[in-house]
N, C-alpha and C positions, 0 to 999 in steps of 0.2 A: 375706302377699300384698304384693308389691310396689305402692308407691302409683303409680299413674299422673297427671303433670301433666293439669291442665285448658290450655286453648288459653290462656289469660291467665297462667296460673305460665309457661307456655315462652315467651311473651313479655317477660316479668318479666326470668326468667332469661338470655335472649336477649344482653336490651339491659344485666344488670347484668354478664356478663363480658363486653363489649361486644366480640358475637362477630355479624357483620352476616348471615354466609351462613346460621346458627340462626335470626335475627331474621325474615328473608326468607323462609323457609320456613314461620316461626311466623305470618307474617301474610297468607299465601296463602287462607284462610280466613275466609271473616265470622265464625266465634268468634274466631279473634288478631286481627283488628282493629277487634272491638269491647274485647278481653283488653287494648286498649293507650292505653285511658280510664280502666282501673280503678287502684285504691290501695290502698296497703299499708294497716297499721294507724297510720302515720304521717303520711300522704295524701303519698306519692311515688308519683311516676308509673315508667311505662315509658322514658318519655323524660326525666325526672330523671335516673334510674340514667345513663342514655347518655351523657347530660348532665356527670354528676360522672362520667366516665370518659373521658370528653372523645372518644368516640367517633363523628367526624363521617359516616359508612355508618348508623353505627345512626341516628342525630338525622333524619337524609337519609328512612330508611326511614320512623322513626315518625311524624313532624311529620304526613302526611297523616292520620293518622286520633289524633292529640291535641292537645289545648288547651296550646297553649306559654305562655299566661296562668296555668296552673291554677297553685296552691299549696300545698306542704305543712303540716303541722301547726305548724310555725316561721314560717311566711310565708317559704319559700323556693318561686320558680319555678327552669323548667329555666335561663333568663338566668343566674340569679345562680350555680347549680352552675359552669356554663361560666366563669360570668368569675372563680371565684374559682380554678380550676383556672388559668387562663392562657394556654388555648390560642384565638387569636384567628380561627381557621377554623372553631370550634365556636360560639361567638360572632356570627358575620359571619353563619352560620344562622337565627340565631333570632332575633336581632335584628326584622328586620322581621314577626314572628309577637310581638313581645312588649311591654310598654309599661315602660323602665326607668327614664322620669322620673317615675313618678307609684310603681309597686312597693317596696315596704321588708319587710323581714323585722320580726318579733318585737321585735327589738331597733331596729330604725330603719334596717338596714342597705339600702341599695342595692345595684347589682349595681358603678356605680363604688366602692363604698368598698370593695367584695370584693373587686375585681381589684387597687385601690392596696395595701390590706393586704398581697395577693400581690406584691405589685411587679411584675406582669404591664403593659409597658408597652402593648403593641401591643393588647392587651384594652382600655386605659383610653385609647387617640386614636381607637378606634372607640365607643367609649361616651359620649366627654366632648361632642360634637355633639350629642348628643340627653341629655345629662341635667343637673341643679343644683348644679356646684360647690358652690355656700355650702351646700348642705342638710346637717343636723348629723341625727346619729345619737341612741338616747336616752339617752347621756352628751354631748352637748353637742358634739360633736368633728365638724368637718365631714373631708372626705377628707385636705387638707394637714393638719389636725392631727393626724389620725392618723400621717401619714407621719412627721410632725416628732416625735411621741412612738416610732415604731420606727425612725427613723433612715433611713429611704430618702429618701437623695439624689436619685437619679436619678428617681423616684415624683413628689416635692417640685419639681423642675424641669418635669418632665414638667404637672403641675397647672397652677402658673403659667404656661407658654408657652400651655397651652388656657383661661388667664383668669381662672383661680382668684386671687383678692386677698390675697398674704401678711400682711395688717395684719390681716384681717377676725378677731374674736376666736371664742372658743367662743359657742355658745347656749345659754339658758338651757334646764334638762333636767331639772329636779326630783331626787329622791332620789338618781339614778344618775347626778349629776355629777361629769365626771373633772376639768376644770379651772374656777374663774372664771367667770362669762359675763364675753366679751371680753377675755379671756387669749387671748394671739394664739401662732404656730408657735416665733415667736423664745423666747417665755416657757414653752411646753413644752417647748424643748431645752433651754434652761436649767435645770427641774425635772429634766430627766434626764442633765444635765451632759455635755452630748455634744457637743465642741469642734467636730466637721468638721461636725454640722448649723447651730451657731453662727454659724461661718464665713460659710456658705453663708448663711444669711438673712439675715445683717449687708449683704451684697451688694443685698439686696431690699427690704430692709424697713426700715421708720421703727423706729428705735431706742427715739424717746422716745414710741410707743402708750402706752396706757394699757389696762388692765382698769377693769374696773365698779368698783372700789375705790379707781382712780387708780394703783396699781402700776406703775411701768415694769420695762421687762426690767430694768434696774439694783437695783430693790426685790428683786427674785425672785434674782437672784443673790448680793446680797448676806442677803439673807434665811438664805439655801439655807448661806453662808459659801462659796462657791466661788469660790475666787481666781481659776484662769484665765479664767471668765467675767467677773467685774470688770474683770479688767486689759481684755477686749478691748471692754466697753461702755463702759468710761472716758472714753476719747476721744469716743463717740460720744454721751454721753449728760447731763445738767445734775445732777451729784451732790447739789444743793439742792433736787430737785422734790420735793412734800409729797401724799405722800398722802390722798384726799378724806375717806378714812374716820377718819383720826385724826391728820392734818397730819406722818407722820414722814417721813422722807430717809431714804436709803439706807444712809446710817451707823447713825441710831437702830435697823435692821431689823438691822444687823449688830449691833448692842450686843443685840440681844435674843436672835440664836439660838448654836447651840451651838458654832460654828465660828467665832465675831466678832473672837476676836482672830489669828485667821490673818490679816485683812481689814481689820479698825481704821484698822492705820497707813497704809494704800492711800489709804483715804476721808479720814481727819483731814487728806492732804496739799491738798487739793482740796477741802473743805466748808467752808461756813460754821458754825463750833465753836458761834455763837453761840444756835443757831435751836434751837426748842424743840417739843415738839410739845404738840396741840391741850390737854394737861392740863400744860402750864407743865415737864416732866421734858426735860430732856439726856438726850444718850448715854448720858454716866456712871450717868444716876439709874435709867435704864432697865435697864440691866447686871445694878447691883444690885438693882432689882427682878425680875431675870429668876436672878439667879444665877450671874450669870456674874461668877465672880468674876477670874479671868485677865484677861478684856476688860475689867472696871474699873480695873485696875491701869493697862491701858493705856493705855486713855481718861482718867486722873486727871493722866494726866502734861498734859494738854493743857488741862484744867478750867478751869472759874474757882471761886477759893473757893467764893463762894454756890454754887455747882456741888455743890463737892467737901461742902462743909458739908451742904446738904438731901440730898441722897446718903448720907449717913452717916445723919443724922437717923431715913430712912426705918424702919419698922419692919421691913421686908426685910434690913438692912442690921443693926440693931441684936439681931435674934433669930438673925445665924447669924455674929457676930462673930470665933470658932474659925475659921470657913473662910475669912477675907476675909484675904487675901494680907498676909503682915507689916508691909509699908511702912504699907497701907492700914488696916490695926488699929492701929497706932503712932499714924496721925494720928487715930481715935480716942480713942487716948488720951489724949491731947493731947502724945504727946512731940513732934511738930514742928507742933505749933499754934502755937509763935513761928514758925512758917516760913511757914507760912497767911499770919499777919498783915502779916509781911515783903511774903507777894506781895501780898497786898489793896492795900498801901498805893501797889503802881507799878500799879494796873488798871487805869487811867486811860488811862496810855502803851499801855496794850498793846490787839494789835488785837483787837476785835468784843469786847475783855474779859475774853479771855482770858490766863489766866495760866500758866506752867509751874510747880510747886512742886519739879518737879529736874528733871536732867538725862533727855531720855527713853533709855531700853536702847538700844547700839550695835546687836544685832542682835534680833531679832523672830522 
């Protein structure tokens, strides 16, 4: 025997292939329009479905007889379906049946952060009047930073001109933190090495922000070893700033990661060789305590003995002796320890005390 719909299934179904002259007919009836309060097993409505179908007849027909507040089991209302869809006449509906500054899904989300993720602009200059830019999601990420971690420019522009603060960083978010708190737009395009949003913030935004750690974008990039990021924070940025957490520079963060010596010689033009971070290590010593041993080759050219000496000393340095670059094993050996001494003796002369102990490599 064929099942026959109840008045609430053809209203269901109506508004899910969002077919308005079915829905019309289903709701001719006090069963379809009470059938168009009820919820799945997931609490979606009839005008959900409509909703994520971006069906503005159907939205039109149901709104009178349901709650455009109600919620599914995710904490999604019919607002957030619409906006993330992107169509801003389905939107411009419900809007005033709905409340999107104070609404958040499961996750933290808004109906702005849905529509930006979509890059639905005309959805997000009817929404940005009535909701909280700064409000972060429960990874910390307000709407710009999301835009700036998938790369919409036009999202990212759009935010700013309705007030959004490119400096403002992430929020603190417990467990399911994506960046920092106060890791700002410029410093998640950086972690995703994405030159045209670079660009583009560099236009906006203070260069020398900080995060909660004291990072600048220059830390992050040069961390990361991305050269085209360096080159274009260079100019904009103080290549001596010390991070609060452990007093390094931008160079020491390139001596640490795994790309440092693509980047070394960039920084060593422009840095004070001298400066050391909060546990008394150099570049160099840092290197070799990270393992890197290419970028200590590098950085050795520019040392100063004491430098090059407690460097070597290290136990990092003396348990992987096999992998430490020829030159750089020679000088423990002491075959050019007269060379060492040779430069100790001119340190004096030379700037911040630094010494070369040869010539550095023509090319890098």
């Amino acid at each position: 025997m064929e099942h026959q719909q109840t008045p609430a299934e053809r209203v269901r179904a109506a508004a899910t292939r969002a077919d308005p002259e079915a829905l019309a007919w289903a709701l001719l009836t006090p069963e379809g329009q009470e059938g168009a309060k009820t919820t799945t097993r997931t609490g979606r409505t009839p005008l959900m479905f409509a909703a994520s179908q971006s069906s503005v007849e159907c939205v039109k027909l149901l709104l009178p007889w349901s709650d455009a507040k109600a919620k599914d089991g995710a904490g999604w209302d019919a607002l957030m379906f619409a906006a993330q869809n992107g169509k801003p006449a389905c939107v411009e509906l419900l809007l005033p049946h709905s409340d999107p500054l104070a609404a958040s899904t499961s996750d933290g989300w808004t109906a702005l952060m849905l529509a930006s993720k979509s890059d639905a602009i005309g959805v997000m200059e009817l929404l940005m009047p009535v909701s909280d830019l700064e409000r972060a999601d429960d990874t910390g990420l307000t709407p710009l930073l999301s835009a700036a971690f998938i790369g919409h420019i036009p999202t990212m522009k759009t935010l700013i001109q309705g007030g959004a603060n490119p400096d403002n960083g992430a929020k603190l978010a417990g467990r399911h933190q994506m960046m920092p708190p106060g890791a700002t737009p410029l410093m998640a395009a950086i972690r995703e090495e994405n030159t045209d949003v670079v660009e583009f913030l560099l236009t906006v935004s203070d260069a020398s922000a900080v995060d909660e750690d004291g990072w600048t974008a220059l830390h992050w990039a040069a961390h990361r070893g991305w050269r085209k990021g360096v080159e274009m924070l260079l100019p904009l940025s103080d290549p001596d700033a010390r991070c609060i957490k452990n007093g390094r520079t931008a160079l020491m963060e390139a001596a640490c990661g795994d790309k440092g010596r693509l980047i070394a010689p960039m920084l060593m033009e422009v840095s004070d060789r001298a400066i050391v971070d909060d546990r008394g290590r150099s570049p160099f010593e840092l290197a070799l305590e990270h393992g890197r041993w290419p970028t200590a080759e590098i950085l050795s050219v520019f040392s100063s003995p004491r430098a090059l000496r407690a460097g070597l000393d290290k136990p990092a340095a003396q348990a992987n002796l096999d992998k430490l670059p020829r030159s750089l094993a020679q000088m423990e050996a002491g075959e050019i320890q007269a060379e060492v001494d040779k430069a100790s003796a001119g340190a004096s002369d030379a700037k911040n005390g630094a010494v070369s102990v040869r010539r550095p490599p023509k090319s890098l």
